[in-house]
BAKOLZA-124905 format. One record per residue (C-alpha): residue number from 1; residue in one letter; chain; x, y, z. Coordinates in pm, 1 decimal, always signed. Example, Ala and Ser with C-alpha at 12.3 -4.5 7.8 and 13.67 -1.06 7.14 Angstrom:
REM residues 2
<node 1; a; A; <+1230.0; -450.0; +780.0>>
<node 2; s; A; <+1367.0; -106.0; +714.0>>
REM end
This chain:
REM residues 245
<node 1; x; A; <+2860.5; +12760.4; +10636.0>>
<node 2; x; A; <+2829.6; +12510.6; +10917.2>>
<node 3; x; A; <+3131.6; +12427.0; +11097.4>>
<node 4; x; A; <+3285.7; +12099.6; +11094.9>>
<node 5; x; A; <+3228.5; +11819.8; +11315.6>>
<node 6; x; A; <+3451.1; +11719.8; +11592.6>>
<node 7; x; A; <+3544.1; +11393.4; +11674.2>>
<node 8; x; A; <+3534.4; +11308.3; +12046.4>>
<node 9; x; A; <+3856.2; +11303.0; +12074.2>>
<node 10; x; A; <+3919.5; +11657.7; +11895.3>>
<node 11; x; A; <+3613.4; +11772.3; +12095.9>>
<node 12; x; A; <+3783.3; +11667.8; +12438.0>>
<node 13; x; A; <+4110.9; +11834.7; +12306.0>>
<node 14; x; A; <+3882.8; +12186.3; +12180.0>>
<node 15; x; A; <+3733.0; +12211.5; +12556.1>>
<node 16; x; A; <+4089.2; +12264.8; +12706.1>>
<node 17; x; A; <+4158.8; +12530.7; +12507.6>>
<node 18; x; A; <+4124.5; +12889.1; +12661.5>>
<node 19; x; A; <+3900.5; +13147.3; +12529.6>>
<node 20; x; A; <+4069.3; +13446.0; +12364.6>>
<node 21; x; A; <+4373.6; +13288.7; +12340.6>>
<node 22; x; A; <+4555.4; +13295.7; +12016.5>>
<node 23; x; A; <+4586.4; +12895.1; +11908.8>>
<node 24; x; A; <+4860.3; +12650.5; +11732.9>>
<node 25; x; A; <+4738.6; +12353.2; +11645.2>>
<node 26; x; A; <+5056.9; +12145.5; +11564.5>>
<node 27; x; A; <+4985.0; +11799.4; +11289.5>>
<node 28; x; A; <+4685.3; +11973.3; +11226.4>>
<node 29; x; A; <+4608.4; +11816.7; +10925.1>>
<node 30; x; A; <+4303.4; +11913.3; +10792.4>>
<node 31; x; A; <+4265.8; +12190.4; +11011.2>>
<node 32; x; A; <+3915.5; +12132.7; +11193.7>>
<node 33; x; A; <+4028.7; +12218.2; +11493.3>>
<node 34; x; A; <+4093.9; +12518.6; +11459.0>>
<node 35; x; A; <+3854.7; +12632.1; +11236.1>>
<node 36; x; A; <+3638.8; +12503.4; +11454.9>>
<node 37; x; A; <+3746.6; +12719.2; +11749.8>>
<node 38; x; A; <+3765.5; +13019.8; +11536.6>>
<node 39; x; A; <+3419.5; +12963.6; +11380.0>>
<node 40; x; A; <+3257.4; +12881.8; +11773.3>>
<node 41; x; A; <+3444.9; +13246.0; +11920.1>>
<node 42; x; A; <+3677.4; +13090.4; +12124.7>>
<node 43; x; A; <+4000.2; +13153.1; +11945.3>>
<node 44; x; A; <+4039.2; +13491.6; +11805.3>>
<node 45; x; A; <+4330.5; +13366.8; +11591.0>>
<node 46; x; A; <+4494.5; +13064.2; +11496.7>>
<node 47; x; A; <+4784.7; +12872.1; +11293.8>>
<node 48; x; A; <+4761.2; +12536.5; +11181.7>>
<node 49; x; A; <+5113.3; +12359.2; +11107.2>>
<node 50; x; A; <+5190.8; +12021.9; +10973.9>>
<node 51; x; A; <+5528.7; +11910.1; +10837.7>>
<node 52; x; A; <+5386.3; +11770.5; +10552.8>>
<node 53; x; A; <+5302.3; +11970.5; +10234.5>>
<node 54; x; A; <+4982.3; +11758.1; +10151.6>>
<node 55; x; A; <+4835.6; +11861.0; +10458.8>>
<node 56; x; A; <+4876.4; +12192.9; +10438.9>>
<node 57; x; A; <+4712.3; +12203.9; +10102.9>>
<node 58; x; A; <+4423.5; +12024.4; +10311.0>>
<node 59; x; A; <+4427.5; +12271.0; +10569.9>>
<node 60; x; A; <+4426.0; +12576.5; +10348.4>>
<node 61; x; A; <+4146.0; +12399.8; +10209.3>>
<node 62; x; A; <+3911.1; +12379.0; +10477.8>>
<node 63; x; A; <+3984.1; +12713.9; +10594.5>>
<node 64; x; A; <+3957.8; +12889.0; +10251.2>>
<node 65; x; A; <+3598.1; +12692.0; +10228.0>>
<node 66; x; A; <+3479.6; +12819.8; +10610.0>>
<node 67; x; A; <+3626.7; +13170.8; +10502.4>>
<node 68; x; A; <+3842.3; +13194.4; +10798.9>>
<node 69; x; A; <+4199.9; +13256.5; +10601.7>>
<node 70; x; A; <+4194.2; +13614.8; +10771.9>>
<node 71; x; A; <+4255.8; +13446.4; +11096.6>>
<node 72; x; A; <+4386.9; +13125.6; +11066.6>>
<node 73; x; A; <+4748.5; +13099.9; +10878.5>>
<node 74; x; A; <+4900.0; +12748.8; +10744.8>>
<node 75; x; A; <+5252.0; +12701.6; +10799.9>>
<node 76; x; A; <+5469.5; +12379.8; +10677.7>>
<node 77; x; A; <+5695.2; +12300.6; +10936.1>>
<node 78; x; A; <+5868.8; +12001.0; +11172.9>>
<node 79; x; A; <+5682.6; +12092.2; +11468.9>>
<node 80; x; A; <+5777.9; +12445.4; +11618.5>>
<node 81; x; A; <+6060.3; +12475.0; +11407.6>>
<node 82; x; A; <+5988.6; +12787.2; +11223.1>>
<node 83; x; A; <+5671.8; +12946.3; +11455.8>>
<node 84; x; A; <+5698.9; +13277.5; +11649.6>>
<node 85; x; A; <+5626.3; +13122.3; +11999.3>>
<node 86; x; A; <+5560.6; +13521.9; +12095.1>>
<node 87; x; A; <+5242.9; +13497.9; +11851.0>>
<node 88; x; A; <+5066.0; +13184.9; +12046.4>>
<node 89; x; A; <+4886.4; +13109.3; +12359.2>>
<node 90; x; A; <+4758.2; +12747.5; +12388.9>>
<node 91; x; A; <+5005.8; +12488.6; +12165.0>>
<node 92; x; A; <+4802.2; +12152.2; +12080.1>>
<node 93; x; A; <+4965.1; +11838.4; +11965.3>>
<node 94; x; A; <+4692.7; +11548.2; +11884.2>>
<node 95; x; A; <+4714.6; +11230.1; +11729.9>>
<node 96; x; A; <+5065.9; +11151.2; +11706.7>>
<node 97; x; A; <+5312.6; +10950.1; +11918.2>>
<node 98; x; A; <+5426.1; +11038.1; +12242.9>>
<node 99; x; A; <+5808.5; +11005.3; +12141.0>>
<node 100; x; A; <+5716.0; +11267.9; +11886.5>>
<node 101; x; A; <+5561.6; +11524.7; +12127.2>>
<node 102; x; A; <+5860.3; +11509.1; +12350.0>>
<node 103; x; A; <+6088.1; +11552.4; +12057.8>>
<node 104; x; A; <+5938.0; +11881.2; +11898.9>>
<node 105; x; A; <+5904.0; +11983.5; +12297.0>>
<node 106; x; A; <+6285.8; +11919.2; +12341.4>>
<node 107; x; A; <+6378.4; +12100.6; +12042.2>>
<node 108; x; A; <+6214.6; +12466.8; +12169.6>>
<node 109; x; A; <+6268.8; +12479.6; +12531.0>>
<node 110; x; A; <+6113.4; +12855.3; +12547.2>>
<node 111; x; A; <+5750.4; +12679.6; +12481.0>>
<node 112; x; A; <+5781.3; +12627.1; +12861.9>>
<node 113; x; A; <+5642.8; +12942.5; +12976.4>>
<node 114; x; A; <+5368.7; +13015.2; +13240.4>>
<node 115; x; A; <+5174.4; +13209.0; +12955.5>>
<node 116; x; A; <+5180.5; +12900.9; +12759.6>>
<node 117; x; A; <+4929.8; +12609.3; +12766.2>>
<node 118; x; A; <+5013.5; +12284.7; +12627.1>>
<node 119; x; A; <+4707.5; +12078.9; +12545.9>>
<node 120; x; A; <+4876.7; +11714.7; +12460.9>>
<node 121; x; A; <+4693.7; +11384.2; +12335.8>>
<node 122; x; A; <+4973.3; +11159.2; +12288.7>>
<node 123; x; A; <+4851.4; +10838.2; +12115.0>>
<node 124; x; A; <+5169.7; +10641.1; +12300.1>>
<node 125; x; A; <+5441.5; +10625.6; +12537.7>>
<node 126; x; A; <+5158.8; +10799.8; +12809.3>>
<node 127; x; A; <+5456.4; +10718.2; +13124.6>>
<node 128; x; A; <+5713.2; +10916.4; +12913.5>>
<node 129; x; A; <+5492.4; +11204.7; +12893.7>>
<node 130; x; A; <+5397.5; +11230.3; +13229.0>>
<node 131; x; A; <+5703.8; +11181.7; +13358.5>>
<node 132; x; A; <+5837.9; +11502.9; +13132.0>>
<node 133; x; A; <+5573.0; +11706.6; +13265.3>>
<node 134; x; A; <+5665.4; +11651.5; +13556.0>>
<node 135; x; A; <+6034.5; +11677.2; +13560.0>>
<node 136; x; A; <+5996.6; +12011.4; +13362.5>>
<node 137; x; A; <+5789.7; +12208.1; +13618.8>>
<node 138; x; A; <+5427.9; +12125.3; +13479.8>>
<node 139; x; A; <+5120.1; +12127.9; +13650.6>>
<node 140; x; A; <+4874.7; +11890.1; +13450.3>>
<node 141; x; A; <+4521.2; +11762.0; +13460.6>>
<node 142; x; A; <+4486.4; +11438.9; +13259.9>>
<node 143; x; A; <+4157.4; +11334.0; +13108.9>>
<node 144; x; A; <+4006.0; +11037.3; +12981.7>>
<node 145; x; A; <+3774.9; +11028.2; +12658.8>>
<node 146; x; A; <+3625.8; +10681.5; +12435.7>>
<node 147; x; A; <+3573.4; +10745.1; +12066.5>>
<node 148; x; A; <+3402.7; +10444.4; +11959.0>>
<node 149; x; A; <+3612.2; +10129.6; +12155.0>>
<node 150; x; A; <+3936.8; +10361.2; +12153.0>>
<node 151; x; A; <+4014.0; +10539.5; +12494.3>>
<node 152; x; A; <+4258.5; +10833.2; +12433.1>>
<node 153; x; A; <+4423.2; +11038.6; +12680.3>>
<node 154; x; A; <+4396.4; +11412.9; +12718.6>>
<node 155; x; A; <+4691.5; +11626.4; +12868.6>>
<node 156; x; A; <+4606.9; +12014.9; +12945.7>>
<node 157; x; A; <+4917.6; +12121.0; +13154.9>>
<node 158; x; A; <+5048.3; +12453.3; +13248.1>>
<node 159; x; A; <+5438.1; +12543.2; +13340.0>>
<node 160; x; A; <+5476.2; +12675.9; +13676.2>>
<node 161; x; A; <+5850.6; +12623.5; +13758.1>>
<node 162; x; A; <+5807.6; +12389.5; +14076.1>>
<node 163; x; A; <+5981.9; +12024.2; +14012.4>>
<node 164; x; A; <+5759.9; +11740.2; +14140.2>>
<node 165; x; A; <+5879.6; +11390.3; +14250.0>>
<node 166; x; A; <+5603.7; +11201.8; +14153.3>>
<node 167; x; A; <+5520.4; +10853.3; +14256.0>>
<node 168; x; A; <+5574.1; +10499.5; +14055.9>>
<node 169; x; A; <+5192.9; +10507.5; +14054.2>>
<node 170; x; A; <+5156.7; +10857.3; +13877.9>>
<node 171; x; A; <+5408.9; +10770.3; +13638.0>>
<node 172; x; A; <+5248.3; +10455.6; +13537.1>>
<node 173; x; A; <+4903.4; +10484.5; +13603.9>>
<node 174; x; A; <+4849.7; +10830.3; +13581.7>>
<node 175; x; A; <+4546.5; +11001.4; +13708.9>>
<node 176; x; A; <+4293.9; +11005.9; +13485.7>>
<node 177; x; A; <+3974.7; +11234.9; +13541.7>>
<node 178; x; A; <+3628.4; +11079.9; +13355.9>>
<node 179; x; A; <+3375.3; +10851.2; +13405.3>>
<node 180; x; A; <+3442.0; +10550.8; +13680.6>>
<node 181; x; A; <+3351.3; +10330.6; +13411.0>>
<node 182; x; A; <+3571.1; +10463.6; +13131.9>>
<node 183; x; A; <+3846.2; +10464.1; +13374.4>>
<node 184; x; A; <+3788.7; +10155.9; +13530.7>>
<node 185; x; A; <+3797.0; +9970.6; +13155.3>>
<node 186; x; A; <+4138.5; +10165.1; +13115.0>>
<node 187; x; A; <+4271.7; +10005.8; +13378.5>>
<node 188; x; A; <+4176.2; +9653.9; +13278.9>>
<node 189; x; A; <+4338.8; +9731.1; +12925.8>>
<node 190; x; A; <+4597.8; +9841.1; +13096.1>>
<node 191; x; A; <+4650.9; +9563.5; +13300.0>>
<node 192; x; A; <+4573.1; +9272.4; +13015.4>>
<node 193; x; A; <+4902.9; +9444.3; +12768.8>>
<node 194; x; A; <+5120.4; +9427.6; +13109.5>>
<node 195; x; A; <+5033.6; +9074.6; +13167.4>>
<node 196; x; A; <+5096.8; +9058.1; +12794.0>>
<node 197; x; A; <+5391.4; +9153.2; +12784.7>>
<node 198; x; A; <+5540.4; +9003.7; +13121.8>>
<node 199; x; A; <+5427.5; +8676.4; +12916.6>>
<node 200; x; A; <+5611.9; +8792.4; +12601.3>>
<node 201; x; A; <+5955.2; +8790.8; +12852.6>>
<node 202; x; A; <+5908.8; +8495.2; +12970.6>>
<node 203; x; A; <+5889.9; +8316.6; +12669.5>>
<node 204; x; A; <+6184.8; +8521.1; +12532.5>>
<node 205; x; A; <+6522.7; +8441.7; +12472.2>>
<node 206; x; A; <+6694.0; +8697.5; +12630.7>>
<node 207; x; A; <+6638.9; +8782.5; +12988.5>>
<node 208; x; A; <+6545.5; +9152.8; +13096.8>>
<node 209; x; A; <+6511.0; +9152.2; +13453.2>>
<node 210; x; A; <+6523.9; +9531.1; +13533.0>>
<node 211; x; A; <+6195.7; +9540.9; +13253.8>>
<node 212; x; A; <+6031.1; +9249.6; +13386.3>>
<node 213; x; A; <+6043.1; +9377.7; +13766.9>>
<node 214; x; A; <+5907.4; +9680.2; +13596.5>>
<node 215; x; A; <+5658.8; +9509.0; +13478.7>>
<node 216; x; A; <+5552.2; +9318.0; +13757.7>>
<node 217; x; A; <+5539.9; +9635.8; +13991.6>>
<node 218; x; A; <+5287.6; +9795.0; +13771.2>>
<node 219; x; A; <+5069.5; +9459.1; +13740.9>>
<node 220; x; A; <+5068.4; +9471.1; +14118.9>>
<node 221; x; A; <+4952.3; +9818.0; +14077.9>>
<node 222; x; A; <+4689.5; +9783.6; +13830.1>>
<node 223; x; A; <+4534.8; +9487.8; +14064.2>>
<node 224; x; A; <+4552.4; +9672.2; +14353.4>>
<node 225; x; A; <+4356.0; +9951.3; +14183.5>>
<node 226; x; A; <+4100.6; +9758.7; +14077.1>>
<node 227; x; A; <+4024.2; +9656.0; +14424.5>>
<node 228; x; A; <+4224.9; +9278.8; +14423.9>>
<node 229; x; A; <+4518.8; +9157.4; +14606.5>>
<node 230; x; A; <+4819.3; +9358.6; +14476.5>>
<node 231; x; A; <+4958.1; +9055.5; +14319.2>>
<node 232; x; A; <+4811.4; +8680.4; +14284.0>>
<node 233; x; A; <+5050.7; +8475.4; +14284.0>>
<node 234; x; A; <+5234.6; +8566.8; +14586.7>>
<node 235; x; A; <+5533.5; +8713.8; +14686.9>>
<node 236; x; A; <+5765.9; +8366.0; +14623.1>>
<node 237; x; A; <+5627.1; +8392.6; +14295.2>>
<node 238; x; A; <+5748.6; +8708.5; +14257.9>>
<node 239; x; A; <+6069.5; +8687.9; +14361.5>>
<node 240; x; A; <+6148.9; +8419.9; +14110.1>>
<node 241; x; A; <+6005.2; +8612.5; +13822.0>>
<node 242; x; A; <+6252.9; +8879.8; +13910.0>>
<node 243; x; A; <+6492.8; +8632.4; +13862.4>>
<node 244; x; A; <+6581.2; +8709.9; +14275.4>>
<node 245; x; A; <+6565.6; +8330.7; +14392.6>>
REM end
């Protein structure tokens, strides 16, 4: 039977995952993943998980249909509540909010292991994420993929142990690999929701300084990446928006 087809997305998520490495997908769903990487060789074993029972109906499903229910076990679960970390090798979480990857992260610590590989596509919160990876000993590559006019981030990171201070830029801005074009029209999203949203305070009622110099230093950043002055309207300007004059 022929596989099923992977969204970009899914695809850019199915090339960070090793090759005979026993897989998790977590929220999987309906399970293409990883039947996918079962039916293409590449995993020799899998579980998909998904806290919801409809899901897992799904999943056992697809993977009763591709004849893979030998290798690939469905198990109904809030995150890696009730998986046998010992049993896994590469842990995916795709497609859901960045708040919730941190959160089923936080809850089993031990998934931070150098034989571990966490392959992460959080759909929000991308400076939270980063900024846990970093502060918990994770090396990380970052990588940039469009699925029709949606850009989505790619995380495959590996624990090593050795703390980073990284920079206001890497926090923020990341470093995205991909195309100079794809990444150059994430930065000008980017940069039209700050300016958004240093607009939104403004107009606000209630002042939030410490948010809107936040703000502000990552609009300088985002200009000064895309090759303009780091801010235009000059550092009086500034200054008052912080609410400093």
């Amino acid at each position: 039977m022929r596989l099923p087809m992977l969204s970009p997305r899914l695809e850019a998520v199915a090339q960070c995952v090793r090759t005979g490495i026993r897989l998790l997908d977590v929220g999987s769903d309906h399970a293409k993943l990883p039947v996918v990487l079962v039916g293409r060789g590449v995993c020799g074993s899998a579980i998909a998980s998904d806290i919801g029972q409809g899901p897992c109906a799904s999943a056992r499903r697809t993977i009763e249909r591709h004849r893979m229910s030998d290798r690939i076990a469905v198990v109904q679960t809030d995150g890696l509540r009730d998986i046998d970390l010992a049993q896994v090798d590469d842990v995916v979480m795709a497609g859901m909010g960045g708040e919730t990857v941190l959160r089923i992260l936080n809850a089993r610590p031990e998934v931070l292991c150098e034989r571990i590989r966490l392959i992460l596509q959080p759909q929000t919160d991308l400076p939270d994420v980063r900024a846990w990876l970093y502060g918990h000993g994770c090396r990380f590559e970052e990588r940039l993929v469009a699925e029709g006019e949606r850009l989505y981030h790619v995380f495959c990171a590996q624990f090593t142990g050795r703390l980073a201070a990284p920079t206001f830029a890497q926090i923020h801005l990341g470093e995205p690999e991909g195309p100079a074009g794809l990444v150059s029209t994430a930065r000008s999203r980017q940069l039209r929701a700050v300016e958004a949203q240093i607009e939104g305070l403004r107009r606000g009622k209630t002042p939030d300084p410490a948010r809107l110099g936040e703000l502000l230093d990552i609009r300088a950043l985002l200009r000064e990446a895309a090759g303009g002055p780091p801010d235009q309207g000059g550092e009086e300007d500034v200054l008052q928006e912080r609410g400093s004059v």
